[in-house]
C-alpha positions as CSV (number, residue, x, y, z in Angstrom):
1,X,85.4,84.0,132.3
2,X,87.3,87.2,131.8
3,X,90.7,86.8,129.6
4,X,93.8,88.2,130.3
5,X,93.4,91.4,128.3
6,X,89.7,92.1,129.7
7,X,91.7,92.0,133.2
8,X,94.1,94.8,132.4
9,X,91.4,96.5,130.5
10,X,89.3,96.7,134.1
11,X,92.5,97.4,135.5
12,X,93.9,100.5,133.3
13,X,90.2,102.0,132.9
14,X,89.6,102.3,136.8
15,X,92.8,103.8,137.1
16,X,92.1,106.6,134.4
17,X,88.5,106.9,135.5
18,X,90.2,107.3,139.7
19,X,92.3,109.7,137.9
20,X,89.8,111.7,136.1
21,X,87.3,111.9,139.1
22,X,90.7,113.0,141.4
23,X,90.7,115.9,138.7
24,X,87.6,116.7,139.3
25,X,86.9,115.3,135.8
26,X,83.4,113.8,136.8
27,X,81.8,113.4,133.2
28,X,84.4,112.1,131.9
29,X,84.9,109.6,134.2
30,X,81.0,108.9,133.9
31,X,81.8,108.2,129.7
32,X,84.7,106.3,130.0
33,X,83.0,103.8,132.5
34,X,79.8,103.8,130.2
35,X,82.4,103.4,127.3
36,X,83.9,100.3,128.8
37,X,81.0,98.5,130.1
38,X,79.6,98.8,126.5
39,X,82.3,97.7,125.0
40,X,82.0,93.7,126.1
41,X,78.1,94.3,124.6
42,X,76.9,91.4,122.2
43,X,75.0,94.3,120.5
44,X,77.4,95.0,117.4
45,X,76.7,98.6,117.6
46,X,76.8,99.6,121.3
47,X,80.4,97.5,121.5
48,X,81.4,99.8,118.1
49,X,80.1,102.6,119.1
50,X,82.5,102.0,122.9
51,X,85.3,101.5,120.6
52,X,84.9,104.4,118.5
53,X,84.5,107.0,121.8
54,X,87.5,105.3,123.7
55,X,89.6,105.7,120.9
56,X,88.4,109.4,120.8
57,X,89.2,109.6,124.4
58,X,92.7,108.5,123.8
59,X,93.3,111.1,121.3
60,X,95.9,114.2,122.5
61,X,93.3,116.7,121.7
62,X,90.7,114.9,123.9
63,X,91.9,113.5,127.4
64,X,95.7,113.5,126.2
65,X,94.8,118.1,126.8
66,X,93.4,117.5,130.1
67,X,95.3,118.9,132.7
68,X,96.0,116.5,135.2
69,X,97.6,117.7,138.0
70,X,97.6,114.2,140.0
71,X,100.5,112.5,137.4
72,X,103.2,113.2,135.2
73,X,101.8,114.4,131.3
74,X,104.1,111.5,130.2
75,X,102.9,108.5,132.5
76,X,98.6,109.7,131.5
77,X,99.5,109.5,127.4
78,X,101.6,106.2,127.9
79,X,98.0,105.0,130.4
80,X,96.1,106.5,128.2
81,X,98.3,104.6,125.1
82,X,97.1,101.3,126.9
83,X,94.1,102.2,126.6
84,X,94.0,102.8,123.3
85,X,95.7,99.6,122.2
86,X,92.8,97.8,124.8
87,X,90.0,99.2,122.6
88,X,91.8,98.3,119.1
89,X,92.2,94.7,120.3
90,X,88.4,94.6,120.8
91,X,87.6,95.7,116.9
């Protein structure tokens, strides 16, 4: 059974990975999703390795520089924020 936070996980990664693909941002779209069906592995090190590239995903330098035309620069960094907080809570 999923919890609450695995729910808005789903939730908030489909909605930046329809973003990305919108933007023509096919491989990253293709990581992220990788990312976050590796990060409910039971394999220590697939699930830490998830972790470790969404949280370079979140980063400003990495999708935070993207240039999404689709949304606001404000409203991706606070999605992408969620994100980020999502993958911490999984360490």
């Amino acid at each position: 059974m999923k919890t609450k936070g695995q729910f808005m996980s789903v939730f908030i990664g489909n909605k930046i990975i329809t973003i990305l693909n919108d933007n023509s941002f096919k491989n990253e779209a293709l990581r992220l999703e990788k990312s976050l069906n590796d990060i409910h592995s039971n394999n220590d090190d697939i699930k830490k390795s998830a972790i470790e590239e969404i949280l370079g995903f979140c980063q400003i330098k990495a999708f935070g520089d993207l240039n999404i035309k689709t949304i606001n620069g404000w409203e991706w960094n606070k999605m992408l924020e969620k994100l980020r907080k999502y993958a911490l809570n999984k360490t």
